[in-house]
N, C-alpha and C positions, 0 to 999 in steps of 0.2 A: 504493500500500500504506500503510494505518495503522498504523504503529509501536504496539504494545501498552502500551509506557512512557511516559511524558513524554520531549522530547527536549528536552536545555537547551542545545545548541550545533549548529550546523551551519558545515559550511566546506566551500568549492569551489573544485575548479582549474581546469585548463584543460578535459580532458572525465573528471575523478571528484569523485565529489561523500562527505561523510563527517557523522556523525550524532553527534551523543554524547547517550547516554539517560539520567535521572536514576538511573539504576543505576548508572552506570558503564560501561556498553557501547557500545563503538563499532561501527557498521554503515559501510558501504562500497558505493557503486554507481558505475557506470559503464565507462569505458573501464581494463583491467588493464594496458597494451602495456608498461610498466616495473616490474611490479609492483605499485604506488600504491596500488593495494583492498587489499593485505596477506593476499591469498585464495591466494594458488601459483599456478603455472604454468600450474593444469590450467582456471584461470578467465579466459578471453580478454575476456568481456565481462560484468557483471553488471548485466542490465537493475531489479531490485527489489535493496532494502536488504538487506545478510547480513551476519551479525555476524563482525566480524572474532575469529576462534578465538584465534589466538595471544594475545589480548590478555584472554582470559576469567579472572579473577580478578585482572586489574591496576584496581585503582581509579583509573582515568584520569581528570582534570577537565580537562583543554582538549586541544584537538584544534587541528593547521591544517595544510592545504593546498599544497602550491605547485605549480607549474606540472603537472607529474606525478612530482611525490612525500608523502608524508603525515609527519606526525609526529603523535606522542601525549607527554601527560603525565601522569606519575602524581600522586598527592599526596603520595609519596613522593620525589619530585624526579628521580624515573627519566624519561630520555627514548626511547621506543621510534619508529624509524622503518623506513622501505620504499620502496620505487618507485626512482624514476630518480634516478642517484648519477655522471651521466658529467664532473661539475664538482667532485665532493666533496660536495654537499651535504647528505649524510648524517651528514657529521663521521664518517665509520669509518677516514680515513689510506687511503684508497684510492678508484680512481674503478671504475664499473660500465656500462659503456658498454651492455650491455642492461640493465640495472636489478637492484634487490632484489627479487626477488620474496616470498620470506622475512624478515616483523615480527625485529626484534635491537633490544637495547639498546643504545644510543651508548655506546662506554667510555668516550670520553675527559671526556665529562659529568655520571660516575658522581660524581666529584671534587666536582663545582661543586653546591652549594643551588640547582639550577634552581627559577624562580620563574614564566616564562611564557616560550611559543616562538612564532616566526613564521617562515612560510615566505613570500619571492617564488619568482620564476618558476625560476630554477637558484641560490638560495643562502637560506641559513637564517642565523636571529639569536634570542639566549635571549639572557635576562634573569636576572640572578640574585637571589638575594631580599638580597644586599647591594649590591645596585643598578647590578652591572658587566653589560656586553654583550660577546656573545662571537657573532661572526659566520663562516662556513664556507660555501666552494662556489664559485659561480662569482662572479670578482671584473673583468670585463671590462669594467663601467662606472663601479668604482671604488664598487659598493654596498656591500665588504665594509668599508670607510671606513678604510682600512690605508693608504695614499698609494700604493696601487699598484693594479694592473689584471691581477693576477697571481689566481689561485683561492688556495681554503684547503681543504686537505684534511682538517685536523683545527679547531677551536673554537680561535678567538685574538682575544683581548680586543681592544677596540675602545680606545687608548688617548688619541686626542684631543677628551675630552669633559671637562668638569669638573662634578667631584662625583658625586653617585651616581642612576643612572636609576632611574624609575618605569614607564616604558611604553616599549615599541618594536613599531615594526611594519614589514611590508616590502610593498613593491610589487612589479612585478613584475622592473624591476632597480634600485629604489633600496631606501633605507632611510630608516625618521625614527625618533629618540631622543626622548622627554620627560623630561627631571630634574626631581627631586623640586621642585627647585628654580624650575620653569616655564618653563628655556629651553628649546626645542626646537630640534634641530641634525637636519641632513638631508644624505645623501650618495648617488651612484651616478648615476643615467641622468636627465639634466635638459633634454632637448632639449626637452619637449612641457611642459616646465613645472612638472614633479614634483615639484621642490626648493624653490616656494615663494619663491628667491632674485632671482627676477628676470634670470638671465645666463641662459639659456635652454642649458646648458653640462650637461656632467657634472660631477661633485665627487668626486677620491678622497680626500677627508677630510674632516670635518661640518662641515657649517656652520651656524652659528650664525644663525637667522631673526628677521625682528624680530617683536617681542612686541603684533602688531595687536590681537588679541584682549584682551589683558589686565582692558582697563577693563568688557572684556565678562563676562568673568569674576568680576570683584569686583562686577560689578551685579547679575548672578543668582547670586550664593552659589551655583554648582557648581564642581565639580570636572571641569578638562577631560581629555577623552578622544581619541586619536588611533586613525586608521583608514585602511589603505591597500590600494588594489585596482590591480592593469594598472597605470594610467599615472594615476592619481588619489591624493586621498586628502581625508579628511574629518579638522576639529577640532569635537568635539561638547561639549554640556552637557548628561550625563544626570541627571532629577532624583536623586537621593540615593534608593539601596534597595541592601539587600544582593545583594552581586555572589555571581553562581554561581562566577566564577573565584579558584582559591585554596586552595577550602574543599570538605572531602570530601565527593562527594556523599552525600546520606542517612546521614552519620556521628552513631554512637547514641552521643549524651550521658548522662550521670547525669540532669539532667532530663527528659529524653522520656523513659527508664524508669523514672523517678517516677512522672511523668503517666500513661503507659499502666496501671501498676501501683493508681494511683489510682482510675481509673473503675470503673465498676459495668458491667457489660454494657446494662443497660438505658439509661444514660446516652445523651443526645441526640446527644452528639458522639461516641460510639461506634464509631457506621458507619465513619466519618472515620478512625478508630486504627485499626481494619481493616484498611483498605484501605493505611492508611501502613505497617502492620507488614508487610502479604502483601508490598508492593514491597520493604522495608528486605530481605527476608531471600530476594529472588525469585531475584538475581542474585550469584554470586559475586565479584562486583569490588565490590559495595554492602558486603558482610560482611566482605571485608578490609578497606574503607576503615573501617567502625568498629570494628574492635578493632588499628588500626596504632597501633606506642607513639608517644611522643614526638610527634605532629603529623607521622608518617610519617617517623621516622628513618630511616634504612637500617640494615641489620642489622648486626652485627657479624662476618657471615662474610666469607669472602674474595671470596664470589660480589658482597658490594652486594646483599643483594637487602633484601627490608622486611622487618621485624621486629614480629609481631605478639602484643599481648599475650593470651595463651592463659589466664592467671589469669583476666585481666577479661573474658572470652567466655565461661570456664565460669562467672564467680559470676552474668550475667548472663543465659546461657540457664538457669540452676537458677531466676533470682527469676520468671523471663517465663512457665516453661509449671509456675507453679505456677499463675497462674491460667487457667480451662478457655478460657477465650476468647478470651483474648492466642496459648496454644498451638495452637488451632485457626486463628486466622488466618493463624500461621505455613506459611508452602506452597513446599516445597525443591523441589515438582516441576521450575518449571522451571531453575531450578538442578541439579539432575542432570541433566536432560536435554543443557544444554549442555556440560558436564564430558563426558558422556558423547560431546558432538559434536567437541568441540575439544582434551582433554589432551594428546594426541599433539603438538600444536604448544604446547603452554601455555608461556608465557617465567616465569610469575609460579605458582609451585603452593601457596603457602601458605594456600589455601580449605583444601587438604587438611589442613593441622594445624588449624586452627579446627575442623570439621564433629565430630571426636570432641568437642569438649566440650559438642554439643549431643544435653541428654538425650534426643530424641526419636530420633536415632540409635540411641540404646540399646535402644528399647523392640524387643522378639520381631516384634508386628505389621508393622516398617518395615523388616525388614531384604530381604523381597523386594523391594520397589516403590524401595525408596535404599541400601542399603547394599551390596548386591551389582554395582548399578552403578557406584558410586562406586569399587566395588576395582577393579572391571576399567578403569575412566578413570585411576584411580592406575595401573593398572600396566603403562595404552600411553602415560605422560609420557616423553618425550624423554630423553637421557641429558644433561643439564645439567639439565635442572627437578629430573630425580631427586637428582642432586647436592646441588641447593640443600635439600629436603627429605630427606637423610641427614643436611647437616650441621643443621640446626636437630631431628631427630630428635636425634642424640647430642647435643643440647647441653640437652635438655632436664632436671629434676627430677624426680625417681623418680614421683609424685606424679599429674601428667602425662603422664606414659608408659606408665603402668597403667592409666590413663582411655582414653586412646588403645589399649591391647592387650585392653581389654575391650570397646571396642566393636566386633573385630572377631571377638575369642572368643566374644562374644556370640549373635554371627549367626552364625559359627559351628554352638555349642553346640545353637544353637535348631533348624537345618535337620536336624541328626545326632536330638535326638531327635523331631522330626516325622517321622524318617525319608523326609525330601525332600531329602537334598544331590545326589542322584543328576539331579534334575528340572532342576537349578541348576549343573552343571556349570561351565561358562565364570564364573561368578559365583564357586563355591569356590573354583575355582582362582585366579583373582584374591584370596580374602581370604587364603588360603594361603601368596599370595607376598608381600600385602602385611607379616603376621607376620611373614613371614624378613625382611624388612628391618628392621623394628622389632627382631629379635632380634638382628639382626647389627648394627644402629646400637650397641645396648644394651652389647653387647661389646665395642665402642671406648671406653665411659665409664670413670671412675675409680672406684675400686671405693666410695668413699660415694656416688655416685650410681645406681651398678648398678642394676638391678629384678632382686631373684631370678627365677631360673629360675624359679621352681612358679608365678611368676603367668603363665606362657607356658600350663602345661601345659592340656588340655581334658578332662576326664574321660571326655565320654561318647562321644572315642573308640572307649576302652576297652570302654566301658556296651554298643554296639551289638552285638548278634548277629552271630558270623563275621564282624564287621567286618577286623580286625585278624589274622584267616587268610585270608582273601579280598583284603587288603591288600596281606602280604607275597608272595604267591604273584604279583600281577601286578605287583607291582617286582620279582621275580626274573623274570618272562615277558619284561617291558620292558629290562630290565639284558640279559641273555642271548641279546635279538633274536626272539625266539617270536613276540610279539608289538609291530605296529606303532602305534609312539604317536600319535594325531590330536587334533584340537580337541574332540571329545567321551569321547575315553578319560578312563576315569572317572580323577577325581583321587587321585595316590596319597602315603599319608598318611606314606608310611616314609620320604618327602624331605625330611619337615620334624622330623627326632626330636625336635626343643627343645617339642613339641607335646603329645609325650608323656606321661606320668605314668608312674613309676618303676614299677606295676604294670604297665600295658598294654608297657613296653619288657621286664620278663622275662616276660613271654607271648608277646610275641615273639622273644625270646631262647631261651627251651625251644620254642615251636614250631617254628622254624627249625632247630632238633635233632633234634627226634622225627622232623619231615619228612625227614631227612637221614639218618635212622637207618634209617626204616621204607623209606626208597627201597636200600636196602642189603638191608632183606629181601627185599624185593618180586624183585629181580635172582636174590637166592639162588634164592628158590621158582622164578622164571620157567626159570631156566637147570636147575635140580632138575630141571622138570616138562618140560623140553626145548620148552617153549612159546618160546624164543629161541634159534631156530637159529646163528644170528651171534656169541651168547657163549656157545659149545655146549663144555662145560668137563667132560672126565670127574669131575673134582671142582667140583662145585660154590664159589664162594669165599664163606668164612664169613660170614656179617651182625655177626659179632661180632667185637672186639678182646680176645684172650682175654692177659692178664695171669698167669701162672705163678710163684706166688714164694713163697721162702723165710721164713718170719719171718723165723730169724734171720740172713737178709742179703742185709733190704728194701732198703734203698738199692741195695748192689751189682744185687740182679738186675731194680728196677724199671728202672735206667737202661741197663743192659744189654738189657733187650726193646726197652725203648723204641728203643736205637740201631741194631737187624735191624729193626723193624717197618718195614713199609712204609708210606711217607705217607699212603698213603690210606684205610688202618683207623684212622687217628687219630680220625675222626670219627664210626667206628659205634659201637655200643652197646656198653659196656666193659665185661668180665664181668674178672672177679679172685679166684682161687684159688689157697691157701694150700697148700703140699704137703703140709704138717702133718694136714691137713682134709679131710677128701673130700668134705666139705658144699659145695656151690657155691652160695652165695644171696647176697639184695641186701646185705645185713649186712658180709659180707667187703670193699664198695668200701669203704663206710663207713670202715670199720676200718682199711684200707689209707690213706686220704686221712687219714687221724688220725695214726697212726705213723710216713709216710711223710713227713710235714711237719715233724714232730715232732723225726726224726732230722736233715733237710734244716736246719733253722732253728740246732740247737743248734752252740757252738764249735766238735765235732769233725769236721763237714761240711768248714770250712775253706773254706767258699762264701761268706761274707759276711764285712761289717766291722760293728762292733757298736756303738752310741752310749752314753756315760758310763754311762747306766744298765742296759748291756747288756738292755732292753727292746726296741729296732728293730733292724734289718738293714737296711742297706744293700751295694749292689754293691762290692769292691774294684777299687781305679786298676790292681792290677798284682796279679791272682789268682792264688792259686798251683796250680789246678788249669787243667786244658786248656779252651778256650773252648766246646769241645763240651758239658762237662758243663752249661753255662748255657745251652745249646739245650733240651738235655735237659729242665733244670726249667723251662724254658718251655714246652713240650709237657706235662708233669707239671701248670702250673698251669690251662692251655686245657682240662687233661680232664677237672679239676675244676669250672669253671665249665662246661664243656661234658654236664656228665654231674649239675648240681646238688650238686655238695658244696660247705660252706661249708670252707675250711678258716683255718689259722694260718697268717697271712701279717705279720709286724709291719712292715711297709713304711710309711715315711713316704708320706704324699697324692702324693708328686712321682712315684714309680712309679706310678700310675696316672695320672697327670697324660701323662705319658710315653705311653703305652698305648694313648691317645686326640689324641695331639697336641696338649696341650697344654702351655706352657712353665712350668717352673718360676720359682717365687719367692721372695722371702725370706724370706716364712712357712712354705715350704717348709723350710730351712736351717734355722731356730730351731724348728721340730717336731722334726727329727734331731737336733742338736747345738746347744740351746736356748743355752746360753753364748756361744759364738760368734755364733749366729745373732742375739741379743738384741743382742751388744756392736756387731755390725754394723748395726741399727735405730738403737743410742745414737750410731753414728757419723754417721749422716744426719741424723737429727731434734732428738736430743739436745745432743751438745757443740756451743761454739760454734767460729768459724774458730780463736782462738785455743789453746782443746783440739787442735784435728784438728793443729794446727801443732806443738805440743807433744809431741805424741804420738810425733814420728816413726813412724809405720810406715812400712812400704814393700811394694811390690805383690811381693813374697816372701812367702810363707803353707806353713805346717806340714799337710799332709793324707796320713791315710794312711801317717805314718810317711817321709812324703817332702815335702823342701823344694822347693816351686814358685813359679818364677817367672809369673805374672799378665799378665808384658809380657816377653815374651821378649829385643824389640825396646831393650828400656830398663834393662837390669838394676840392680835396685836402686832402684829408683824410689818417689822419696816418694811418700806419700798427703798430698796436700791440699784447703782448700777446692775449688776448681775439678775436680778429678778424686774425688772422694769415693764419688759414685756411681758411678762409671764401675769404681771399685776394687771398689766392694759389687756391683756385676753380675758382673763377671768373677771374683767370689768364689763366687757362686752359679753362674754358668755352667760353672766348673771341676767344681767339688764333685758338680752333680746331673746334669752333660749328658758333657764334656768329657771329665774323669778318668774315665766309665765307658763313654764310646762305643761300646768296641768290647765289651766284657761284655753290654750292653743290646741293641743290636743282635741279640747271638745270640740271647739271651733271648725279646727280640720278634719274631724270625722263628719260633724252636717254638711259641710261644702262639699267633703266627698260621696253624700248619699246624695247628691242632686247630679255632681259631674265627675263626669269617664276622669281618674284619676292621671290616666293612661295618655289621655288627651291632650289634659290641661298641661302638664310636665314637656310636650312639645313645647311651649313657648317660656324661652328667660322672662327671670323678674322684669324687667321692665317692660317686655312686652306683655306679662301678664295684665302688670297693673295699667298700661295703658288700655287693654281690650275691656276690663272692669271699670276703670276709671276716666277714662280719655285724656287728653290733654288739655291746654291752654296756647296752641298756638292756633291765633285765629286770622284766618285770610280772606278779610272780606272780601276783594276785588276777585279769588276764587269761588269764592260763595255767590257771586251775581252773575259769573261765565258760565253758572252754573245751573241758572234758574231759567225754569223752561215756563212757557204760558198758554193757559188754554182759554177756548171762548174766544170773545172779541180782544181779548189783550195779547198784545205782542211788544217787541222791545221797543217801537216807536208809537205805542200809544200814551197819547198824552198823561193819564194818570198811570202809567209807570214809567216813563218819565219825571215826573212828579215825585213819585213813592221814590225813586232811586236817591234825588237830590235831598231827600229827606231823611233818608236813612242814613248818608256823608253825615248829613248834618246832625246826626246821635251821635252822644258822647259812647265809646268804648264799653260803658256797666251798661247804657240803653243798648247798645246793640249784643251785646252777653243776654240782656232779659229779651230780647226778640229772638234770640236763637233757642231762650228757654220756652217763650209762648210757642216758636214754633214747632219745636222738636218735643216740648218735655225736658229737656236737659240742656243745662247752658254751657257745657263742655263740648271738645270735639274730637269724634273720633279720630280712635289712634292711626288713621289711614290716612285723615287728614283732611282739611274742607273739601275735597271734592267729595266727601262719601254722603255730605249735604246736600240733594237737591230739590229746593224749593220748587214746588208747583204756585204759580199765583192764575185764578180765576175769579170772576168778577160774581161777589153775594148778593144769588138772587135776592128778587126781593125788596131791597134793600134801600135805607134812605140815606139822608144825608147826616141822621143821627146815629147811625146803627155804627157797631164798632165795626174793625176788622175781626173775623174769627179764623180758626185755625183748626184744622186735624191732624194732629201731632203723630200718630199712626204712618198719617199720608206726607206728612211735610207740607199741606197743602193749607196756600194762607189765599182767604176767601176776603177778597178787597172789595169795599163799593168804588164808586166813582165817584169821587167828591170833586166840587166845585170849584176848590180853590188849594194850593199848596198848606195853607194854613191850616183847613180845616184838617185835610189830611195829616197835617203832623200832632192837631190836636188831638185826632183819635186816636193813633195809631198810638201815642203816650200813653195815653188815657187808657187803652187795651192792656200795654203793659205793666203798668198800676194795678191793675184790676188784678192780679194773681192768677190769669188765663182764666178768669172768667167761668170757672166750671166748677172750682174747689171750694167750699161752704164751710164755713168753721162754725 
């Protein structure tokens, strides 16, 4: 078989033989009976060359052999080995009496600047690039040069040499040293002559040879080389040319992308750049080996593994495929291909973070033929590779990490609207999961490195036709067991919410209502029409949760129904009627979610504690009503988002924080009770040790109207430097967690018998509290692009003309209470004024004293025609004075 690459090393053992390709890959044939091919178990014999998997994206430069075992080297100084281990001489601290058959990193060599390895027949010898030898394995002839005949299970320095080596090699049980210095010292099995010394003896400690060659040496100006096979060995003078060993294969300099960047395509030596780019980028151990930092540091995680600079791969695939010819030569195929053959065993996965900063990744056209494989080989890598690619995901720069989440949004984005993700299966789902990692790495960072959420989201989720109803219906098929999940059920999209866009999760959030509503009907009618024998009900049970209440004493009786209702009307369609009223319409939920909050929020509820500016609410440590009532208003807040009202909720972000599981923080505490919360940011960041020391405090803290100790264990406990933070957590952990445990808890069990638990947790605190709450950013000149007209009024009829200039002319709280007369609510959804659109039509009927009316339901404001601008701003005041005109105390 012809190797498709350049092969720049070969080495042979007893019966395997190993290859190393100018790319960086090592192949492997012959006999596996210890593992030694680095192939698994399942390869007893490998008659033609196969690349060894495990080793695909290590940039290995020398390879060797011994008896039947292999080692590798990276050009990161990693040493990776395999095969037969029954002396140690794997260096793993342990012996293998049938072999490794499984490629692993040496740990205890992680340590040492390995500089070159060699194998004899049962013991190994590295060199380190500050010139020490460190020998392992079988030590029976005294080759590990230790004065003893004893094996070495792990790597121990060779101590009876002087100064520092340059070369070493091993026979099959001896060894020989070269120092820098020219002496060459030789130990281990010398019957047959091997040691050079003349005693025809073993040696378990070096010896020192004499320096025959010498004058041979200074006569041909080379540099000598040593070389040992079985029972032999060679001192050579090769002419002078750069040595492959050392130096990374095919490692891209600044010059050779000068040079490539320089030619013309028509250029004579062209072809030649070709053919050297298609190779530099063919194989993924080539493409780690040039963009590793430092001359292949190791990284800084705790794995040891390489650390590769992803700055200098992005600025250098942006310079390479700007020109057409350089990008065209570029050919990843077989590069994915093997990702695609080998990740499962990968020891080195860092191709993976490189491959995003190459733009051709990005392009629409490559994301069938490379990018969809590439997810799925990402996301069969072993759970250590995956490790090492977590941590260098979180440690990356915002910057980075968005380059890297767009190229998988990308491909993505591109198959949803070609409308082919379906074709692609196995592929989505792979990029799907690759995101969740990315997004969950992303969540371990500190928050100035964070990537916001919105650059996760994918819009045209959203964009696709009954995507996103056809979505949630088989996550609830698949949740519920309906249906069985296989390798080609299609991919479902409600596992990943961080994917989402804040519109596509309240479409699914009211879809998953309506659904739940309408299957409430579906039951009434079926069991009506006697079509279900089995829920054969002389009364039918209602579809609705019917609400009966008093104006004046909304509180008493909504919390009252609420406490007889049965659980399970919580979720059908909530109708609310006034006894006042014999009207039953959509207007009255409105109305009720407005006043019933209204009364809930203010002092005399006696359900919350209130912050200096009595503007928020929060939970009390020790309420003085029964914990039932806080079930209550958490059922009361479920039916509000559960039924689309926005209502008044002044809750600091930490209650909804809460909501969704997540923990609060300090920004939390200084939004509620800003003084405090600020003085405790000055406590960390601000003063120095000798402030904090000064200060006396002590983990005793005022909340609540009640003195708490912080440490129970320690009463009275100063705050100092060393515990500082610890005092500022357990300040916040009391305050927002702690002190209201058992209040919130109740709270969050009603909220969640009204809503899909499951749901709500799609969307972050602040998007929760905005879908519950709305906002305050108000755009009126959105709000009038946005209003349509029916009947004789249109944009150029004189009274809305009229109405328009008059509404300019409201101060900012007048035009809040028209957005209240007209909606029910003077917030705005979290979608933002467009989700506003006023219908204006002319009230039948109507005089020139009649107010404006409205149906808050419709958004529909029912105008007369008044005679003069005056008149019309009289009443339209006057309307909104009036308290919308329907509500009767």
């Amino acid at each position: 078989m012809i190797l498709p690459i350049p092969v720049v090393q070969i080495a042979c053992g007893n019966i395997h033989s190993l290859a190393l390709t100018k790319g960086g890959e090592v192949f492997s044939w012959g006999q596996n009976s210890y593992g030694q091919l680095g192939l698994g178990k399942s390869v007893p014999l490998q008659p033609v060359p196969a690349v060894i998997p495990a080793l695909i994206g290590v940039p290995v430069i020398q390879i060797s052999a011994g008896g039947e075992h292999t080692l590798a080297l990276s050009c990161s100084g990693q040493v990776f080995c395999c095969g037969a281990n029954s002396a140690g001489q794997l260096g793993l601290n342990r012996t293998d009496e049938k072999g490794r058959f499984g490629v692993c990193a040496v740990p205890a060599l992680k340590r040492l600047p390995v500089a070159y390895i060699s194998c004899g027949a049962a013991h190994t010898a590295v060199l380190t690039k500050d010139g020490e030898v460190y020998t392992f394995g079988d030590g029976a002839h005294g080759q590990l040069g230790h004065s003893s005949t004893s094996r070495e299970l792990l790597p121990r320095k060779v101590e009876d040499i002087d100064g520092p080596a340059k070369q070493v090699t091993c026979g099959s049980h001896h060894t020989l040293v070269l120092m820098s210095s020219g002496v060459l010292y030789a130990f281990g099995h010398g019957v047959r002559g091997q040691l050079g010394n003349g005693s025809g003896k073993d040696s378990l400690q070096p010896v020192r040879l004499d320096e025959l060659w010498k004058d041979l040496a200074v006569k041909i100006q080379a540099e000598m080389r040593i070389s040992s096979g079985w029972n032999s060995n060679f001192l050579f003078f090769p002419p002078p040319k750069p040595s492959v060993l050392g130096e990374p294969i095919g490692r891209l300099d600044d010059a050779r992308v000068q040079r490539w960047v320089s030619m013309l395509e028509r250029d004579r030596t062209t072809e030649i750049a070709k053919r050297e780019i298609s190779l530099t980028f063919s194989t993924c151990s080539n493409i780690v080996a040039c963009f590793l930092e430092e001359s292949g540091a190791i990284g800084k995680s705790n794995s040891g593994t390489m650390a590769v600079d992803l700055d200098a791969a992005s600025q250098t695939f942006d310079k390479l495929v700007k020109i057409p010819w350089i990008k065209k030569s570029i050919n990843l195929i077989p590069l994915v291909r093997s990702l695609w053959y080998g990740s499962a065993v990968m020891k080195c996965p860092e191709i993976f973070l490189l491959l995003p900063t190459c733009p051709i990744l990005h392009e629409e056209q490559n994301t069938i033929e490379f990018v969809l494989p590439i997810a799925v080989a990402l996301t069969k890598l072993n759970e250590t590779a995956m490790k090492i690619l977590k941590e260098h995901w979180s440690a990356m720069d915002a910057p980075m990490m968005i380059k890297h989440i767009y190229m998988w949004k990308s491909a993505l984005s591109f198959l949803l609207k070609a409308k082919v993700w379906l074709d692609f299966i196995p592929g989505v789902k792979g990029v799907l999961e690759v995101l969740k990692y990315l997004y969950r790495s992303n969540k371990r960072v500190e928050k100035s490195r964070k990537v916001p959420i919105s650059e996760f989201y994918i819009e045209e989720i959203g964009n696709v036709e009954l995507l996103l109803q056809q979505d949630i219906t088989l996550w609830r098929q698949i949740k519920w067991g309906q249906v069985e999940e296989m390798d080609m059920t299609p991919p479902v999209f409600c596992r990943y919410p961080f994917l989402l866009d804040l519109q596509s999760k309240i479409r699914i959030l009211n879809y998953d209502s309506a659904i739940t509503k309408m299957t409430h009907h579906f039951i009434h009618n079926q069991v009506k029409m006697g079509l279900q024998p089995e829920l054969f009900n002389p009364e039918a049970p209602l579809p609705i949760m019917l609400l009966k209440l008093r104006r004046t004493a909304l509180l008493e009786d909504t919390f009252r129904h609420l406490s007889y209702t049965d659980h399970d009307n919580f979720k059908k369609e909530l109708m609310v009627h006034f006894v006042e009223d014999s009207r039953q319409t959509a207007v009255n939920q409105r109305d009720f979610f407005l006043h019933v909050f209204t009364e809930l929020i203010a002092p005399e509820s006696e359900m919350f504690i209130y912050n200096d500016s009595q503007t928020m609410i929060w939970f009390p440590s020790k309420p003085k009503l029964e914990s039932k009532k806080y079930f209550l208003f958490g059922i009361l807040c479920g039916l509000a988002l559960n039924n689309s009202n926005i209502v008044h909720m002044p809750f600091p972000l930490a209650m909804f924080k809460k909501l969704v599981n997540v923990k609060p923080t300090l920004d939390d505490l200084i939004e509620f009770r800003p003084v405090i919360g600020e003085s405790l940011r000055y406590l960390l960041y601000d003063y120095t040790d000798d402030d904090v020391e000064n200060m006396e405090l002590s983990f005793c803290i005022h909340w609540d109207g009640v003195d708490v100790e912080l440490d129970p264990q320690e009463r009275g406990k100063l705050v100092s430097r060393d515990n500082k933070k610890k005092f500022v957590d357990a300040y916040v952990d009391y305050t927002m967690n702690k002190s209201v445990e058992q209040v919130f808890e109740e709270f969050r069990r009603g909220f969640y018998k009204v809503c899909d638990r499951d749901v709500v947790e799609f969307f972050q605190p602040e998007e929760l509290r905005g879908v519950m709450v709305g906002t305050e950013e108000y755009d009126w000149d959105v709000f009038r692009q946005n209003t349509a007209y029916n009947g004789q009024y249109h944009t150029s009829h004189p009274t809305i003309i009229t109405f328009w200039e008059v509404f300019e002319e409201l101060t900012e709280e007048q035009k809040k209470a028209f957005l209240l007369f007209l909606t029910g609510c003077d917030r705005v959804p979290i979608l933002g004024m467009e989700q506003v659109k006023m219908t204006v039509s002319v009230l039948l009927n109507s005089t020139q004293e009649h107010l404006p009316e409205s149906l808050t339901c419709h958004c529909l404001l029912m105008l007369p025609e008044y005679e003069s601008k005056q008149r019309l701003q009289d009443k339209l005041v006057e309307a909104l004075n009036h308290n919308r005109g329907f509500w009767r105390e």
